[in-house]
FITI-318625 format. One record per residue: residue number from 1; residue in three letters; z negated, x, y negated of N, C-alpha, C, CB in turn. Coordinates in steps of 0.2 Angstrom, whole numbers, plus 2048, in hexadecimal, padded with zeros to 3 digits. Atoms other than C-alpha are relative to their C-alpha. Glycine has a CB too. Layout:
REM residues N
  num  residuo   nZ   nX   nY  caZ  caX  caY   cZ   cX   cY  cbZ  cbX  cbY
  NUM      ALA    Z    X    Y    Z    X    Y    Z    X    Y    Z    X    Y
...
***
This chain:
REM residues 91
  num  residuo   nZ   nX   nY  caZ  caX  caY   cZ   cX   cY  cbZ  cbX  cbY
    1      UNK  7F9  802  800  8F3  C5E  DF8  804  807  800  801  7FB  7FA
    2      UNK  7FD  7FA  800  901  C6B  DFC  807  800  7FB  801  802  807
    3      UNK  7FA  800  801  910  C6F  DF3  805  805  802  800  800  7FB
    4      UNK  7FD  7FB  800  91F  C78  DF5  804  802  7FA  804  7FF  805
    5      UNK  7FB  7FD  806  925  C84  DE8  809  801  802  7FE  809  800
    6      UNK  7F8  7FE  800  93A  C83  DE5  800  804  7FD  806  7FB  7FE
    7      UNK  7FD  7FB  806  93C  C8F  DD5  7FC  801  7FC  806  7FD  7FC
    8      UNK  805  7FE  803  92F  C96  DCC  804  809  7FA  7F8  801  808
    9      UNK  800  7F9  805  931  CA1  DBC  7FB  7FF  7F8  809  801  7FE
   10      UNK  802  802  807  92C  CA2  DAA  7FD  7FA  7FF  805  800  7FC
   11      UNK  800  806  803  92D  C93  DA4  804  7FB  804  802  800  7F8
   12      UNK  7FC  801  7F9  935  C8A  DB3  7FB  7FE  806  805  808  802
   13      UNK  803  803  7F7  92C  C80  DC3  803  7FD  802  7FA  7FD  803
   14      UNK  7FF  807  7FE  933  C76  DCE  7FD  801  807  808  7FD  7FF
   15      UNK  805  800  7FB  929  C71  DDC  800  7F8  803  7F8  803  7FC
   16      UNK  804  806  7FB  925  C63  DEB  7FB  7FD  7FF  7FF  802  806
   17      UNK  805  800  800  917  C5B  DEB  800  7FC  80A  7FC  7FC  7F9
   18      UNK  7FF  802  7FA  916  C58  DFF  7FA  7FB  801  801  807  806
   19      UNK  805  806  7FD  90E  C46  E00  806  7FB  7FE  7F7  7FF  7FB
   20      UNK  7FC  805  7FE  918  C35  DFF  7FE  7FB  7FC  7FF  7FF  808
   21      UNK  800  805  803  910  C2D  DF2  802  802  7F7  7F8  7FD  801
   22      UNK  7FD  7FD  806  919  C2D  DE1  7FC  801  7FA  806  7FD  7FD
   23      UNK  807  801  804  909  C29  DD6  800  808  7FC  7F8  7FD  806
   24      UNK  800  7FA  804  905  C3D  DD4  805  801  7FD  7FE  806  802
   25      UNK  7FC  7FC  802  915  C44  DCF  803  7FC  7F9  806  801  805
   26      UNK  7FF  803  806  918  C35  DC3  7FB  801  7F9  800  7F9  802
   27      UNK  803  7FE  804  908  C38  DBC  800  807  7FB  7FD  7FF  804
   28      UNK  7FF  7F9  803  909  C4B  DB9  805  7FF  7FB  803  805  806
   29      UNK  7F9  7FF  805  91A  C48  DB1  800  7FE  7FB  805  7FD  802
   30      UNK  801  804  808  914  C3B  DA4  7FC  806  7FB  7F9  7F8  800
   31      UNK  804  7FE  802  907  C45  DA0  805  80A  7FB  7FA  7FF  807
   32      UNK  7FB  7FA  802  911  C57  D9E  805  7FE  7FC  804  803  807
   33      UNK  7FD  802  805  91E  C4C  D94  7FA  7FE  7F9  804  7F9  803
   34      UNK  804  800  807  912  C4A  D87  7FD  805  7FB  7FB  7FC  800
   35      UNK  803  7F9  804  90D  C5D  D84  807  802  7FB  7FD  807  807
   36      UNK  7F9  7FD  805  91A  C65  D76  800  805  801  800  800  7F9
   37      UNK  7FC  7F8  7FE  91C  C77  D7F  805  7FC  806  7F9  809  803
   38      UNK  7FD  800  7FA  923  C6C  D8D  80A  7FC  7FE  7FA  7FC  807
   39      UNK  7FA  801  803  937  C6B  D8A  802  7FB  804  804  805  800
   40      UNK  7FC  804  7FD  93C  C60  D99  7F9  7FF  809  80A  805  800
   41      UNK  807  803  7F9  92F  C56  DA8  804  7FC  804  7F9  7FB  7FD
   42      UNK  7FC  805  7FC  937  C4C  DB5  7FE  802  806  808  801  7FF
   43      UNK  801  802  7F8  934  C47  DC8  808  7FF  802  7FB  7F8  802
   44      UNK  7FB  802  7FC  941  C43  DD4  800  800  806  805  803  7FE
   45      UNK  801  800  7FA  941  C3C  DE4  804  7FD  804  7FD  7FE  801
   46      UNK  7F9  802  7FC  950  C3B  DF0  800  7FA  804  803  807  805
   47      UNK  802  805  7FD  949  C31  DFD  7F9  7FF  803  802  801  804
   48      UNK  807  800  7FD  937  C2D  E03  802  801  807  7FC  7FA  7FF
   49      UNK  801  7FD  7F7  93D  C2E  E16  801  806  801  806  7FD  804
   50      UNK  7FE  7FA  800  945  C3D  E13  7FD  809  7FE  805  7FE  7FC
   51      UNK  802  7F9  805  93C  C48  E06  7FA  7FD  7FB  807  801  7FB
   52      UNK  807  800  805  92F  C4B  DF9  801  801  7F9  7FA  806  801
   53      UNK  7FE  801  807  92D  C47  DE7  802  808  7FF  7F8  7FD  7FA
   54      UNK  7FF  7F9  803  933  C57  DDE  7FF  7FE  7F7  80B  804  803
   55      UNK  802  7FF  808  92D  C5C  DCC  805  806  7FF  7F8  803  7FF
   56      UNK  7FF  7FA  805  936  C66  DBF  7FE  800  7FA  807  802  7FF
   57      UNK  803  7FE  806  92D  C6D  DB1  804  806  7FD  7F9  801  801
   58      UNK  7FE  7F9  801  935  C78  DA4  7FE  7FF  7F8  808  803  802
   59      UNK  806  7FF  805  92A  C7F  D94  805  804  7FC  7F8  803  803
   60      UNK  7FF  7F9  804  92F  C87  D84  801  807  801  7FD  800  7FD
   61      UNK  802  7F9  7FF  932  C99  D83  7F9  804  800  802  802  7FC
   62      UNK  807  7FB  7FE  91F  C9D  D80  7FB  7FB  802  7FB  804  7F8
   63      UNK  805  803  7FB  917  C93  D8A  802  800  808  7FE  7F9  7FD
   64      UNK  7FE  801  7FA  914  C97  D9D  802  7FA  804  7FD  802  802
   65      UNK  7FF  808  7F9  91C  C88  DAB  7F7  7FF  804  809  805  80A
   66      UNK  808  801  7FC  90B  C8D  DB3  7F9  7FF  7FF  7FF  804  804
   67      UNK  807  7FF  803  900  C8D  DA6  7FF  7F5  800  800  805  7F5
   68      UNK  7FF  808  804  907  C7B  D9F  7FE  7FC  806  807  7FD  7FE
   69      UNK  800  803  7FB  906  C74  DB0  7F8  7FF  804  804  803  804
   70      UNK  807  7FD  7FF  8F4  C7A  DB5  7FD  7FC  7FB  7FF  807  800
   71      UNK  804  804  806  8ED  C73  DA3  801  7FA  802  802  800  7FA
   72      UNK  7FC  809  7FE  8F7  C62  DA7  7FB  7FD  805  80A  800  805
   73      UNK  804  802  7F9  8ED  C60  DB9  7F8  800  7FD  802  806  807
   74      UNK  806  800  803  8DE  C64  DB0  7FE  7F9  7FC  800  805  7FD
   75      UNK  800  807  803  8E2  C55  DA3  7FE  7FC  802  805  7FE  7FE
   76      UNK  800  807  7FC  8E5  C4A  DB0  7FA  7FE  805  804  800  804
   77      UNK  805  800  7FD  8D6  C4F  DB8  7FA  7FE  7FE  7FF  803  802
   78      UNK  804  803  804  8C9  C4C  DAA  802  7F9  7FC  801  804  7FC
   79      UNK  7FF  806  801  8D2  C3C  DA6  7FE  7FD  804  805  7FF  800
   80      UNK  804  806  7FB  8CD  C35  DB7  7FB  800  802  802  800  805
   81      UNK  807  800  800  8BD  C3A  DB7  7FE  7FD  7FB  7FD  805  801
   82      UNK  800  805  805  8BE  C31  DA6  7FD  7F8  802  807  800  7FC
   83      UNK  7FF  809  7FC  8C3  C21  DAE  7FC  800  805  808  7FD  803
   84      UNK  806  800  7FA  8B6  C24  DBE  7FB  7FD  7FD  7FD  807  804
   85      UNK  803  803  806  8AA  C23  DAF  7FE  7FA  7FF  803  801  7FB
   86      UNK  800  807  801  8AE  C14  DA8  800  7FC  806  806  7FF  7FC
   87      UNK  801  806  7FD  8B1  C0C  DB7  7F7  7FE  804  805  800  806
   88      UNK  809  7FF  7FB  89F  C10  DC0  7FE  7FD  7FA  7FB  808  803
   89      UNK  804  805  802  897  C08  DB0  800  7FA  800  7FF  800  7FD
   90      UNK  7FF  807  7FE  8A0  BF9  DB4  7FB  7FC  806  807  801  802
   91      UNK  802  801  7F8  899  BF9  DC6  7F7  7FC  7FB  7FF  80A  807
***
C-alpha cells in the first residue's frame, strides 16, 4: 500500500494513505489514540471521489512521530494474526 508524505518532523506526520477504503486509517487511528506519548490522532477525509483519507499524528516531546507510528502498525499487525488464529480454529 502506498502513501503520500504531507509534513513529516519530530513528532509531527501527516500522510495519505492512497487507497479508498476508510477501514485502515480508522483503524490506525484507534489504535495510535490509545498509546500515551501520542497527543493528538485523527483521519480526515474530504471526499472519496476526490481524495484520500489523510492522517495526522502528533507525539509528545520524547517520543518520535515515526517511531509511534511504526510500533502502532506493528500492533495492528500482531493483532490480526491474533484473530486469523482464533478464526482458523474455528474452521
Amino acid at each position: 500500500m502506498e502513501i503520500n508524505i504531507i509534513k513529516s518532523s519530530k513528532t509531527e506526520i501527516e500522510f495519505e494513505i492512497l487507497d479508498k477504503n476508510p477501514t485502515l486509517p480508522e483503524m490506525i487511528v484507534h489504535y495510535l489514540n490509545q498509546r500515551d506519548d501520542v497527543d493528538f490522532a485523527a483521519y480526515n477525509w474530504e471526499h472519496p471521489m476526490i481524495s484520500f483519507p489523510k492522517i495526522v499524528l502528533r507525539t509528545s516531546a520524547d517520543e518520535k512521530a515515526s517511531t509511534a507510528l511504526y510500533e502502532t502498525i506493528e500492533k495492528i499487525r500482531k493483532d490480526l494474526g491474533s484473530l486469523k488464529d482464533s478464526i482458523k480454529k474455528v474452521e
